[in-house]
C-alpha positions as YAML, in Angstrom:
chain: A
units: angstrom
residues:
- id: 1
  name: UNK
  ca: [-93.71, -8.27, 62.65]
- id: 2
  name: UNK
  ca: [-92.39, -11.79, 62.53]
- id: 3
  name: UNK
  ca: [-90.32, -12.52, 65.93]
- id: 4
  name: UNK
  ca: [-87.27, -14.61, 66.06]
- id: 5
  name: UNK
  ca: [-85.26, -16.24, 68.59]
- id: 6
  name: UNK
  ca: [-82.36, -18.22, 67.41]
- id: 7
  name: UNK
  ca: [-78.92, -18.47, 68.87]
- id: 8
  name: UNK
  ca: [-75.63, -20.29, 67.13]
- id: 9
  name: UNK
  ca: [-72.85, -21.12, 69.37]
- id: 10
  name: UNK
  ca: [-69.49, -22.42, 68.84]
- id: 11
  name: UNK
  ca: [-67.15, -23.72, 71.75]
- id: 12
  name: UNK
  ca: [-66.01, -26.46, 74.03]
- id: 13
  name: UNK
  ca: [-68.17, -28.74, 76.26]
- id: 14
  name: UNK
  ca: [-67.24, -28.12, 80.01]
- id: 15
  name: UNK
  ca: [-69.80, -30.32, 82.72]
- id: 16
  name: UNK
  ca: [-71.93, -32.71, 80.72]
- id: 17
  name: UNK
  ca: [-74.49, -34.80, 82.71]
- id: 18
  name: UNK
  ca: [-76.78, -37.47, 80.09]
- id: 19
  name: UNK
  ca: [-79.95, -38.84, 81.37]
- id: 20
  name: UNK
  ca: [-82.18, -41.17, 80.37]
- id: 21
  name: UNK
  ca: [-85.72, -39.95, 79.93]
- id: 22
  name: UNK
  ca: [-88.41, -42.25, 79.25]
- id: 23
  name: UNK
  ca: [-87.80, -43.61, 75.49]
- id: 24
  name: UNK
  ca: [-85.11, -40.87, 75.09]
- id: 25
  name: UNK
  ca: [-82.01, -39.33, 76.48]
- id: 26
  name: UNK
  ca: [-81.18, -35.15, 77.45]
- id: 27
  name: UNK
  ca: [-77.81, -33.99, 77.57]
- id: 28
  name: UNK
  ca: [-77.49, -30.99, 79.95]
- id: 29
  name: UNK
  ca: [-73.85, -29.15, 79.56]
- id: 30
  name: UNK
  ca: [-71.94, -25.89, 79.73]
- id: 31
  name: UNK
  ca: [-70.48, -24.67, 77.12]
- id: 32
  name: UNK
  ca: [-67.45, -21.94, 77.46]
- id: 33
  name: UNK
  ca: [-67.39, -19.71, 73.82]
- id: 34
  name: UNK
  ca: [-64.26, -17.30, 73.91]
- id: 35
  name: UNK
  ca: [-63.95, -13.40, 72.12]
- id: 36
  name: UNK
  ca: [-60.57, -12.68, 71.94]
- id: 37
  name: UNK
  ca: [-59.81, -9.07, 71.67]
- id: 38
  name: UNK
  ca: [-57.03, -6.27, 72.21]
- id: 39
  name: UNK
  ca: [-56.55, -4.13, 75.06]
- id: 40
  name: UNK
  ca: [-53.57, -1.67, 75.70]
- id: 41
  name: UNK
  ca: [-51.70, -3.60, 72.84]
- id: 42
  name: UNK
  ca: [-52.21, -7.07, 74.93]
- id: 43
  name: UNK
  ca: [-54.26, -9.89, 73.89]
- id: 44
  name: UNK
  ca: [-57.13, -10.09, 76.03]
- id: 45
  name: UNK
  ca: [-59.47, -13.46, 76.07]
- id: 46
  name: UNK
  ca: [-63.45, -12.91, 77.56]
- id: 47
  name: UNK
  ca: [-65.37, -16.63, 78.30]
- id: 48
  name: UNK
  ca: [-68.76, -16.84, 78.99]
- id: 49
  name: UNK
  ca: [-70.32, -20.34, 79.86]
- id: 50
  name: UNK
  ca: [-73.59, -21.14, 78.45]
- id: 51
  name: UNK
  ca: [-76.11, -23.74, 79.92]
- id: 52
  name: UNK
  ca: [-77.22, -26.30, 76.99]
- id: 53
  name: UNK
  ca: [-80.11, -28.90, 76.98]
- id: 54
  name: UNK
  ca: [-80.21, -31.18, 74.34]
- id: 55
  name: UNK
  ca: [-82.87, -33.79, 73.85]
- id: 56
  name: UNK
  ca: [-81.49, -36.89, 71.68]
- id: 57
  name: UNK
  ca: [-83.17, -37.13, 68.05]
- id: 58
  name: UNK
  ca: [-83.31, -35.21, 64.48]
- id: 59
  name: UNK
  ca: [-80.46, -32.86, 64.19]
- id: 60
  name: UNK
  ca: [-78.85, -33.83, 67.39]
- id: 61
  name: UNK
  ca: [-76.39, -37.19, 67.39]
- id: 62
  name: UNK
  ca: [-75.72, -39.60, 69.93]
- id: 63
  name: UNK
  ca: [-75.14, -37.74, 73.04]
- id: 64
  name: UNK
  ca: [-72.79, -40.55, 74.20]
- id: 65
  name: UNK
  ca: [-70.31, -39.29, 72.38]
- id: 66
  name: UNK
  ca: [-70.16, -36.14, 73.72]
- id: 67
  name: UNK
  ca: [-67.65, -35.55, 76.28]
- id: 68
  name: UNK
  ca: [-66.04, -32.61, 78.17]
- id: 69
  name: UNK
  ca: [-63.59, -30.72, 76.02]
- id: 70
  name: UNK
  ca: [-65.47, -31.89, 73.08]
- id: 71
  name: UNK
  ca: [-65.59, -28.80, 70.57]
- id: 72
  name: UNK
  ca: [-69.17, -28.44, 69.51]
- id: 73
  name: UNK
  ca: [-71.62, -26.41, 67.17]
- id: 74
  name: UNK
  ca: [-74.67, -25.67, 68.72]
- id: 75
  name: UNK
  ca: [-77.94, -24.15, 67.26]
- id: 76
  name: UNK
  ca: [-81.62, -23.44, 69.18]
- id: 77
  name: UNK
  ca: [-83.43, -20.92, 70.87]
- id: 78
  name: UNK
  ca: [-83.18, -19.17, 74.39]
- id: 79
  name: UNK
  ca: [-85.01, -20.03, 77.37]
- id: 80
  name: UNK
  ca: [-85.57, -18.25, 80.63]
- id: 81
  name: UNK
  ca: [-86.60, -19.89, 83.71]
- id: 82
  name: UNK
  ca: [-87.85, -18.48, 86.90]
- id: 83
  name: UNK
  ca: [-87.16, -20.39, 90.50]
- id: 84
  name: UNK
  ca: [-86.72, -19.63, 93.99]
- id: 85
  name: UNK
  ca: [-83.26, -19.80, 95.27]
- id: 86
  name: UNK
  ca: [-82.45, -21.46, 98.51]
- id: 87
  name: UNK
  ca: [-82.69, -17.96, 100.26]
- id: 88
  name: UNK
  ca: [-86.26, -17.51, 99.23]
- id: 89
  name: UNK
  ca: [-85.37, -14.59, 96.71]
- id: 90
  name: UNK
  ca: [-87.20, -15.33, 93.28]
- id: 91
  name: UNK
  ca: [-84.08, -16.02, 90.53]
- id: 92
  name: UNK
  ca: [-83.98, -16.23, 86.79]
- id: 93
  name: UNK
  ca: [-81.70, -18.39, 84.82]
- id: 94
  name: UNK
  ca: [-81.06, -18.46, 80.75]
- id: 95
  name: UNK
  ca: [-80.19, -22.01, 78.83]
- id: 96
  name: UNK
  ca: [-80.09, -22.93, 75.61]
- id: 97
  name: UNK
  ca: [-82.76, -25.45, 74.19]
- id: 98
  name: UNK
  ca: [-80.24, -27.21, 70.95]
- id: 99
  name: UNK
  ca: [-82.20, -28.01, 67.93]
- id: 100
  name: UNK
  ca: [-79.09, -28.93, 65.91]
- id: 101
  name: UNK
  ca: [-75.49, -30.16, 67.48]
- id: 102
  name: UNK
  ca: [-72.24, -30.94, 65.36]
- id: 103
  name: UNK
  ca: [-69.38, -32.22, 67.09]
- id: 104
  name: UNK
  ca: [-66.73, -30.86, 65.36]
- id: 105
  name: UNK
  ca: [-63.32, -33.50, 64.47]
- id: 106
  name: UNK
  ca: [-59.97, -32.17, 66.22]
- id: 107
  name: UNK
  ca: [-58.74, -32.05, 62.85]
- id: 108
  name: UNK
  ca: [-60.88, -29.49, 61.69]
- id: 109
  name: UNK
  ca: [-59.22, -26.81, 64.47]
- id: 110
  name: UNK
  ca: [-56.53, -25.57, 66.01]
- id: 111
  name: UNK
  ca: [-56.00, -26.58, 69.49]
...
């Protein structure tokens, strides 16, 4: 059975930290996605933040022009990572490794 992991996200850039690493540059950056939905007849919205690496190069563009509030489309493949937390409990943590990264133009949705 062939096995897939591939995630497509759609939202806004919150924190955005770019390094410099080696020849190249990573991007590490939330990004909040919204599902809007109704509950008891009122318009309810549900954000969840998503932690994005993105290394510089084929389908990913300049990361210096990425900025927070930036509205981005972001495809790749989930990671999990397992570390010790300051209070020696073992934690796990999920990001998102982009292979592919459009920054989307204003114009092309409502604000």
């Amino acid at each position: 059975m062939e096995q897939l992991n591939r995630i497509e996200l759609r939202g806004n850039i919150g924190n955005i930290r770019v390094s410099n690493v080696g020849q190249g540059k990573v991007a590490r950056f939330s990004l909040a996605t919204n599902y809007l939905y109704t509950k008891d007849g009122e318009a309810v919205v549900e954000t969840t933040w998503h932690n994005i690496v993105a290394w510089e190069g084929k389908g990913i563009p300049e990361l210096d022009k990425l900025e927070k509030g930036s509205r981005v489309y972001v495809t790749g493949r989930v990671r999990q990572s397992k570390y010790t937390g300051n209070d020696g409990l073992e934690k796990q943590s999920y990001e998102v490794l982009a292979s592919k990264l459009n920054i989307e133009q204003p114009s092309t949705y409502e604000k």
